[in-house]
C-alpha positions in Angstrom: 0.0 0.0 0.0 1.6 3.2 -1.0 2.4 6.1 1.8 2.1 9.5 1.3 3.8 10.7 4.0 7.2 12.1 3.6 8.1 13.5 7.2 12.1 13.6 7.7 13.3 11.1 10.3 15.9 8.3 10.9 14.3 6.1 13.3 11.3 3.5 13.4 8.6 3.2 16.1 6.5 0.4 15.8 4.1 -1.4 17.6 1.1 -3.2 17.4 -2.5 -2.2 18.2 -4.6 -4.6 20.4 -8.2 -3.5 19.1 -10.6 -5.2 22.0 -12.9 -2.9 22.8 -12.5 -0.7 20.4 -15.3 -2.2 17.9 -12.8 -3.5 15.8 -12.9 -7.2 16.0 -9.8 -9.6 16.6 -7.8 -7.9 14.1 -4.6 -6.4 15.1 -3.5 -3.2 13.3 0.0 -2.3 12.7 0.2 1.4 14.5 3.5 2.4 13.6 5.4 5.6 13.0 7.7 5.8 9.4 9.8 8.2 8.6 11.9 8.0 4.9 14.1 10.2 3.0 11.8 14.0 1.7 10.7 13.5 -1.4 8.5 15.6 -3.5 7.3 12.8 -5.9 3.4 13.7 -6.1 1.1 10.8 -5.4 -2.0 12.0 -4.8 -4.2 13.3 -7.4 -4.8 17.3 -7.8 -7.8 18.5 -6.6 -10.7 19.6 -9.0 -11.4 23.4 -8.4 -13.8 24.9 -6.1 -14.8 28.1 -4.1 -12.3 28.3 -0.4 -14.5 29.5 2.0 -13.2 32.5 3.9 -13.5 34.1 7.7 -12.9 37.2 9.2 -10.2 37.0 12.4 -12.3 38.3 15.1 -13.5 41.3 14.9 -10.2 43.0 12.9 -11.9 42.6 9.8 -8.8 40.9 8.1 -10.7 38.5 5.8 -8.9 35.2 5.4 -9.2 31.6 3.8 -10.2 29.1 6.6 -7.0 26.8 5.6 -3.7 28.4 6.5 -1.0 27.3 4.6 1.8 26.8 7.4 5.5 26.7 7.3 6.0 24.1 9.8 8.4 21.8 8.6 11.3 19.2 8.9 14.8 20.7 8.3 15.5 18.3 5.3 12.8 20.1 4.0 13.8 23.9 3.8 16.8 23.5 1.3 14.2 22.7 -1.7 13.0 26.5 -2.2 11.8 25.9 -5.9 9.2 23.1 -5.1 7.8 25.5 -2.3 7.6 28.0 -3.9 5.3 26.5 -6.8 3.0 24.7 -3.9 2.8 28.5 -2.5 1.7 29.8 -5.9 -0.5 26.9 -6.6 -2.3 27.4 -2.9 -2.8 30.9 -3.9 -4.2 30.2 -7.1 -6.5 27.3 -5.3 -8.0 30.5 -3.1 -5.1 30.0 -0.4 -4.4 33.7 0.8 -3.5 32.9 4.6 0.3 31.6 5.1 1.4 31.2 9.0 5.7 31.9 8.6 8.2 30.1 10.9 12.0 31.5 11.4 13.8 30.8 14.5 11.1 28.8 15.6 11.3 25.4 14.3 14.5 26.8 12.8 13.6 26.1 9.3 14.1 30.1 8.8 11.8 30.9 5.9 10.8 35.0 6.3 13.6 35.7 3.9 12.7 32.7 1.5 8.7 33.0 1.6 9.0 37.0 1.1 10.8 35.7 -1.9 7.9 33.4 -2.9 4.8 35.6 -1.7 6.4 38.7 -3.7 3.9 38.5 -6.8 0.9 38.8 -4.4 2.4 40.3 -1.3 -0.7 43.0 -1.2 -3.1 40.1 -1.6 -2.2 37.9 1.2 -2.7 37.6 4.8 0.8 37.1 6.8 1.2 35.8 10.6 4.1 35.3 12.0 6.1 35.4 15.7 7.3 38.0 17.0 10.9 36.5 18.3 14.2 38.8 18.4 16.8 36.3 17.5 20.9 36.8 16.5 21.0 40.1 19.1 18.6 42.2 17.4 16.6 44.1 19.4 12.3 44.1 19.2 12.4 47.0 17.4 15.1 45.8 14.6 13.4 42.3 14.1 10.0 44.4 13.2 11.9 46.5 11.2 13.9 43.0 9.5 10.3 41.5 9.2 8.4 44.6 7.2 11.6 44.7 5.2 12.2 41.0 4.2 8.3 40.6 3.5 8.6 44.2 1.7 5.3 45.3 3.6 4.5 48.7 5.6 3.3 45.9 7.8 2.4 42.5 9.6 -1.2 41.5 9.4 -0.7 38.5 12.4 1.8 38.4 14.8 1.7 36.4 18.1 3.3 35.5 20.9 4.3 32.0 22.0 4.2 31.6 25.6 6.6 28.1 25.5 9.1 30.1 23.4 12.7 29.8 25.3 13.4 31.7 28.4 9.8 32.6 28.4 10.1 35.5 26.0 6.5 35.2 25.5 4.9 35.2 28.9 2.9 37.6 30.4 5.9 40.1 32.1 7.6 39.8 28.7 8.6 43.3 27.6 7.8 42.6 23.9 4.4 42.7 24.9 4.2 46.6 25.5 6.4 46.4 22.1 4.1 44.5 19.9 1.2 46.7 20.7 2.8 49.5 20.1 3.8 48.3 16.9 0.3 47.9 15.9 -0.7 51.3 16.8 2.2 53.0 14.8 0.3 50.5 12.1 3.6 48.3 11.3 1.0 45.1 12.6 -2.9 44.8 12.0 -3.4 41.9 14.9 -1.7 40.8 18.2 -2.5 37.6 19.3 -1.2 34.9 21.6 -0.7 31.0 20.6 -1.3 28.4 24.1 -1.3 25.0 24.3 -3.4 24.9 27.4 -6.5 26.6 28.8 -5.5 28.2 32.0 -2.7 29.8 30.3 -4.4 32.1 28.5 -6.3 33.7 32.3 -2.1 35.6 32.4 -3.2 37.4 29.0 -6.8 37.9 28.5 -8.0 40.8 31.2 -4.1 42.0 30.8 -4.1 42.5 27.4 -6.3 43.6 24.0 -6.0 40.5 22.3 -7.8 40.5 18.3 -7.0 36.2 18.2 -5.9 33.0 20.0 -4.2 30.1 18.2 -4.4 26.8 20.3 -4.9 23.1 19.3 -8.4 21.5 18.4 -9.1 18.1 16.9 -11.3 15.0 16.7 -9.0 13.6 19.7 -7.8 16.4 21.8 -10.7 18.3 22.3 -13.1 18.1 25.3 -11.6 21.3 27.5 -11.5 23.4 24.6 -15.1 22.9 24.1 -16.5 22.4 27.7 -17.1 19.1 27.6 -14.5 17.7 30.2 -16.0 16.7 33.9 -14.1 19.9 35.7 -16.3 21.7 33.1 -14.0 24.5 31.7 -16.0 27.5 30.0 -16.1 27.0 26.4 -12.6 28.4 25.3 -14.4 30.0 21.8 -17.6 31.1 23.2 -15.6 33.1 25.9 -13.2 34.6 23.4 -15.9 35.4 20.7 -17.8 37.3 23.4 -15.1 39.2 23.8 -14.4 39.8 19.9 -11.5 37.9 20.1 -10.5 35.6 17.1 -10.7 32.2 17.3 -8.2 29.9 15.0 -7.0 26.2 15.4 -3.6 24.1 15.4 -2.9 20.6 15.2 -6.0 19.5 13.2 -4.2 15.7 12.9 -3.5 15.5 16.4 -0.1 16.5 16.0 3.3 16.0 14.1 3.6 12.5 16.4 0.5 11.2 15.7 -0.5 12.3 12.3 1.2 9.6 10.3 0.3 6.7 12.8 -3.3 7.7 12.8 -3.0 7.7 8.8 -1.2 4.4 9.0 -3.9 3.0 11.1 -7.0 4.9 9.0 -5.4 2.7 5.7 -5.9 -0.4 7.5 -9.3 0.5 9.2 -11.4 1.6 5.4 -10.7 0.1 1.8 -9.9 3.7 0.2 -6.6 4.1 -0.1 -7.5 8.1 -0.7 -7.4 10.8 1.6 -10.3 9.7 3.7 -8.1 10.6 7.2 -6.6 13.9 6.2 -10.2 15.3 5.2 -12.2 13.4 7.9 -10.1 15.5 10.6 -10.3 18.9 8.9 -13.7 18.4 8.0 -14.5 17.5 12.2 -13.0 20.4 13.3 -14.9 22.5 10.3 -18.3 20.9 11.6 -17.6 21.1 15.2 -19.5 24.1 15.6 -16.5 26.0 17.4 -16.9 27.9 13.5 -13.1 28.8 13.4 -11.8 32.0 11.6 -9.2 29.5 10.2 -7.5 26.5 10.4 -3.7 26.2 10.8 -1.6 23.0 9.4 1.9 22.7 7.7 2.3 21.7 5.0 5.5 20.8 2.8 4.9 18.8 -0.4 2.0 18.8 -3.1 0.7 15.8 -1.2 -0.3 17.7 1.7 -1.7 20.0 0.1 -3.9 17.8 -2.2 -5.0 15.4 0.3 -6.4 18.5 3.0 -7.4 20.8 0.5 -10.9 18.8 -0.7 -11.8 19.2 2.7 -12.5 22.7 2.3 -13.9 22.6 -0.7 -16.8 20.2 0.4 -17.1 20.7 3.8 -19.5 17.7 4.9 -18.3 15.1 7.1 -19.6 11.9 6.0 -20.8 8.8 8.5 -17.9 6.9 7.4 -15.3 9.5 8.0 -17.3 10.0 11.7 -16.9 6.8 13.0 -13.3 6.1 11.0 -12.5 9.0 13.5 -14.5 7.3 16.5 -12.5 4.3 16.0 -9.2 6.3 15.6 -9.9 8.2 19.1 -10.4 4.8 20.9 -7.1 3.6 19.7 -5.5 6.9 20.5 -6.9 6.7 23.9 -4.6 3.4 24.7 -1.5 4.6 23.1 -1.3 8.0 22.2 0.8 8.0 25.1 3.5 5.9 24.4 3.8 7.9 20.9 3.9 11.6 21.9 7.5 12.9 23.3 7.3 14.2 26.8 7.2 18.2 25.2 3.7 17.3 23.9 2.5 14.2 26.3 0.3 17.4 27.8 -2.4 17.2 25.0 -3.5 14.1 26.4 -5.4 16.4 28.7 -7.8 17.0 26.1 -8.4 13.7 25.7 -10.5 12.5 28.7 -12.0 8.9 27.2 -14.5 10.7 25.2 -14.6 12.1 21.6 -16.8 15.4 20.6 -20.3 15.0 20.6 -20.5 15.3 17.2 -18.9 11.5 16.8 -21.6 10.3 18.4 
């Protein structure tokens, strides 16, 4: 059976599912984790055209398509410029006008590169970006770096990431005050803060004017985001849209270290060799009724763009793709665990035995 996925890796983690319990039978599944050398062979077909639906972050009035094309990506990955920048031109040509740019984050360093890339539409695209001073410049010379390499007067999204190093995004950070004053100088449209967990954002929210919040959201990790775990957190997007604040979403796979097992897994679980997890999981978090400005997701190679971009396109979740997603959170449940690195075993949080209501 042919793999699509072309993460970067050296190593092998394998292991084998036992499914009793989850609805599955006596069948084992193979659950593993593969990793080859980056290729950008194209294996999945190209999507037929259709009409990306768009949202508005927050109240700011920056319209934007609800996929983001992120630059999250394996190192092996950056040093092929000219196959990025065609699956850039072709996303923007698909409707694509939202692109999320990494730099010392990730440190795959692509500001300079993706100005280069985004230059034939610069005034027709949406930007976002961290704000994160790196080789001793100051705040003030990284904003100026940023609007330069990008050749913008300025930045429509820029965060701050409260896990970056020496907590240079928390709440007593001094590139707060900066960042805000940037945007009312006009060199950024939207300030907005990236978490990972729901009582971090209770630091930011009364302290300072947020316009969006980035955190994770998907089929598996998702009952405190919506309310629906037993300490009953508020709902995290009703409480930020009451207060204008825009809501987008990360880690629509369930993350970099379970996306490709959960695909592995989805090939064995359903006969069609397509696309069917890829879409099933953008399409829950589209239908979830948390109603998104956007959706965040990296993306590297034709085939990762092909295989989430129908999604958008036709937005329904079908009852196959609902219960191939049941079965997947089960299985997820046992051994998500034993997959995640200890950085991101904290999503499993989210994940309280229970799926969305909307899985039935």
């Amino acid at each position: 059976m042919k793999r699509r996925d072309f993460l970067v890796r050296s190593t092998m983690v394998a292991m084998a599912l036992g499914t009793t319990g989850c609805g599955l039978g006596a069948k084992r599944y193979n659950f593993k984790e593969e990793y080859t050398s980056f290729t950008h062979k194209v294996e999945a077909p190209k999507p037929k055209s259709g009409t990306m639906p768009m949202g508005e972050v927050g109240t700011t009035g920056i319209k934007v398509s609800k996929l983001c094309f992120g630059s999250h990506m394996p190192l092996d990955a950056v040093k092929y410029e000219d196959e990025r920048r065609k699956i850039i031109h072709e996303a923007y040509d698909y409707g694509v006008n939202f692109f999320d740019v990494y730099d010392i984050g990730q440190k795959v360093f692509q500001f300079e590169p993706m100005g280069r890339h985004l230059a034939p539409m610069i005034n027709d695209v949406v930007i976002s970006i961290i704000h994160w001073p790196y080789d001793g410049r100051t705040s003030e010379e990284e904003m100026e770096r940023d609007l330069r390499l990008f050749k913008r007067d300025y930045i429509d999204l820029v965060r701050l990431h409260i896990n970056q190093p020496n907590n240079i995004g928390g709440p007593d950070s001094p590139l707060w005050d900066k960042v805000l004053r940037y945007k009312e100088k006009g060199y950024i449209r939207a300030v907005g803060l990236a978490i990972h967990d729901i009582e971090q954002l209770d630091s930011y929210i009364d302290r300072y004017p947020l316009d969006y919040v980035l955190f994770p959201y998907n089929f598996h990790h998702n009952i405190g985001w919506t309310g629906e775990r037993p300490d009953d957190y508020d709902p995290l997007p009703a409480r930020l849209r009451k207060r204008g604040i825009g809501v987008l979403t990360m880690k629509p796979f369930a993350g970099d270290n379970l996306a490709t097992p959960f695909k592995n897994v989805a090939r064995q679980l359903v006969s069609d060799e397509g696309q069917i997890f890829n879409q099933a999981a953008l399409r829950y978090v589209i239908n979830s009724g948390i109603d998104a400005d956007a959706i965040f997701t990296g993306m590297y190679t034709f085939n990762h763009f092909y295989e989430n971009l129908p999604a958008f396109f036709d937005i329904t979740i079908t009852d196959e793709e609902r219960k191939l997603l049941k079965k997947l959170s089960k299985i997820a449940d046992k051994h998500a665990d034993a997959l995640l690195p200890p950085h991101y075993k904290f999503l499993n949080k989210w994940a309280t035995g229970k799926t969305h209501t909307m899985l039935g």
